[in-house]
N, C-alpha and C positions, 0 to 999 in steps of 0.2 A: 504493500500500500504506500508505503513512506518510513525513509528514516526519521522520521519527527513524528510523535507520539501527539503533539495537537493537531498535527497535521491529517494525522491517521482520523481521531475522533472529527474533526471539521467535514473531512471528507466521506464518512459515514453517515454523521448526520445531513449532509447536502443530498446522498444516496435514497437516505428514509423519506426526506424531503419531497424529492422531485421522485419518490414512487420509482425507484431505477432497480432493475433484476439483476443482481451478479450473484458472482460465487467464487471462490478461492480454491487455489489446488492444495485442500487436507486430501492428500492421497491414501492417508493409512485406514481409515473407516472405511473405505469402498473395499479393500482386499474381504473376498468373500471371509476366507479365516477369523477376521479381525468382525464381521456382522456375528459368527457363532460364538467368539467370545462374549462380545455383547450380551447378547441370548441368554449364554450360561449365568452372566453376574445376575442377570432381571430375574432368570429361573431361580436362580438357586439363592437370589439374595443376600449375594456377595459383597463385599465391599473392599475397594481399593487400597493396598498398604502399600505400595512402591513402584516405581515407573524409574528403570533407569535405561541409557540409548547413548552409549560411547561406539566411538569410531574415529576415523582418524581422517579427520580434509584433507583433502588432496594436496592442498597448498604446503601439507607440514613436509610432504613426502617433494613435492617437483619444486617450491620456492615461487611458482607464476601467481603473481597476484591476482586477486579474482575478489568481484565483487560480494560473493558469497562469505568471505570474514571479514570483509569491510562496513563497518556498522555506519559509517557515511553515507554506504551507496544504497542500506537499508538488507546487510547482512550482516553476519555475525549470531551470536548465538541470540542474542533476545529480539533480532528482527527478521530473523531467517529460519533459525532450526528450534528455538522453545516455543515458539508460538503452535508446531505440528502435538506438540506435546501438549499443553492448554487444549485445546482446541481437544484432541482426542479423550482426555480425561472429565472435561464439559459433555463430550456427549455420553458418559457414562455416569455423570452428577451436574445437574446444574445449579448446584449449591455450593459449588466447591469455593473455597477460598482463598488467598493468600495468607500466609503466617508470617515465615522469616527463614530470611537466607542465613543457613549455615555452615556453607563453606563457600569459598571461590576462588578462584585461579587465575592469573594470567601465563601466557608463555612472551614473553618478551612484553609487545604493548597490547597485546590479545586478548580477551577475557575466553579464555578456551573451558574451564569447567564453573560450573555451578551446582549446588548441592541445599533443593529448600525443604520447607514443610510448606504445605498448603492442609487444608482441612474440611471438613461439612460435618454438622453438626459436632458429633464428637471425636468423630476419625478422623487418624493427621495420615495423610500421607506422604511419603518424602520422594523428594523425585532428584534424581542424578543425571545431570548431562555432562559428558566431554567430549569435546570434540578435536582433540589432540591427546588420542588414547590410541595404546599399544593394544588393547584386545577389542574386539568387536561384540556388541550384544543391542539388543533391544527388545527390553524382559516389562512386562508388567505383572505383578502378582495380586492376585484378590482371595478372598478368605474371608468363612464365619467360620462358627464354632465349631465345626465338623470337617471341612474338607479348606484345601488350597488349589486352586486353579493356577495355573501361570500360561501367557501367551508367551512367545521366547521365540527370539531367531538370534543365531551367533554366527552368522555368516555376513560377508560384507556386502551379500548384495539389500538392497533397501528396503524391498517389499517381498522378494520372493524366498520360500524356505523358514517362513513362521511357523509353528506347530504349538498345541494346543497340549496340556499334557493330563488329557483328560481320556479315558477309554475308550469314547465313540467316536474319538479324535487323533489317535493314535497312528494310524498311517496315512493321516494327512497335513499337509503343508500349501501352504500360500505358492502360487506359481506365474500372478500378473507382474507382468512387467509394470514400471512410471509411464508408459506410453498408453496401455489400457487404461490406469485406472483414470490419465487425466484423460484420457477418451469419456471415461465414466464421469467424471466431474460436469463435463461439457453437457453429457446428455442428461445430466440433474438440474443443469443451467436452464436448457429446453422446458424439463418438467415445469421447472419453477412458475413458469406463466400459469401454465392452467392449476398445480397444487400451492395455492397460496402459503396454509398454513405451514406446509412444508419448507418455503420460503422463509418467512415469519421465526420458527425455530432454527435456521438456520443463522437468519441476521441477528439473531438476541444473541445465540453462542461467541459468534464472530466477536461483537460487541463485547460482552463478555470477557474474552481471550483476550483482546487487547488493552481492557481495564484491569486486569491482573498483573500482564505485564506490564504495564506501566506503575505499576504500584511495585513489580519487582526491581526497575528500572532505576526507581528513586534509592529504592534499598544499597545498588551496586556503587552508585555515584556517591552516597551518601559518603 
């Protein structure tokens, strides 16, 4: 949307204004895998204790600068890769909240990890990003009193090779490429016109994601 966070909100509310239909590429909720995780926390009334998603930029590895960790050009970690994380943890609580960051990292002038609490009602969850990390993962784990579900993929590709570690789930794995699922995003964009409310939930989250971060934002510079 923008690296400036009033920027971001002005340009939302101009959107809600003027009645305008978009959508954003969260690509990780369209992986079919990631709808039956879903499924599972509503079924079984689960709730979310950790969300962690290291990997390692490309940049750490070849040096070519790229807009993607430059928080100027509207990347880096809190305007490019936490927002997928917000975003995906919203559509499984819309009560979620911000707490407090407790930890953070730079690698040189980078902010390459972050480590918060967010919460809803009494559940804290904590979430770990790095993205100038030696192993690869991107795990979310949920739990009541009887069982723990985890969604998990340790492979470096971004969407494919999720698995579920549940027993009717067991020899299945995520297999969409980035290129399907923003196919898929595009044709939720179409939907949008005619399922309003659909829309509606979509822009509150959106909203949403970007008022957290920005509440995280203040924390980092603080």
């Amino acid at each position: 949307l923008s690296n400036n966070f009033l920027q971001i909100f002005k340009t939302l509310r101009l959107i809600e204004k003027k009645k305008i239909i978009f959508n954003m590429n969260f690509i990780f909720p369209k992986i079919n895998i990631w709808k039956k995780f879903f499924l599972l926390i509503k079924r079984n009334r689960l709730k979310i204790v950790n969300y962690s998603w290291h990997f390692k930029q490309e940049y750490f590895n070849n040096k070519i600068k790229t807009w993607k960790t430059n928080k100027n050009e509207g990347g880096g970690i809190l305007l490019y890769y936490l927002p997928h994380v917000i975003f995906n943890l919203l559509r499984i609580d819309k009560n979620l909240k911000f707490k407090k960051i407790t930890q953070k990292k730079n690698t040189k002038s980078l902010l390459t990890e972050l480590r918060l609490l967010l919460f809803s009602n009494k559940n804290l969850i904590s979430v770990d990003i790095n993205i100038n990390s030696k192993k690869n993962c991107h795990i979310i784990n949920a739990r009541n009193k009887n069982k723990i579900i985890k969604l998990s993929n340790f492979t470096k590709d971004w969407t494919k090779n999720f698995k579920i570690n549940n027993k009717t789930y067991l020899n299945y794995s995520s297999n969409e490429d980035r290129v399907m699922l923003t196919s898929r995003n595009l044709q939720e964009l179409l939907r949008f016109n005619a399922k309003k409310n659909e829309f509606k939930n979509f822009s509150i989250l959106t909203d949403k994601t970007y008022k957290i971060l920005y509440q995280i934002k203040k924390k980092v510079d603080a």
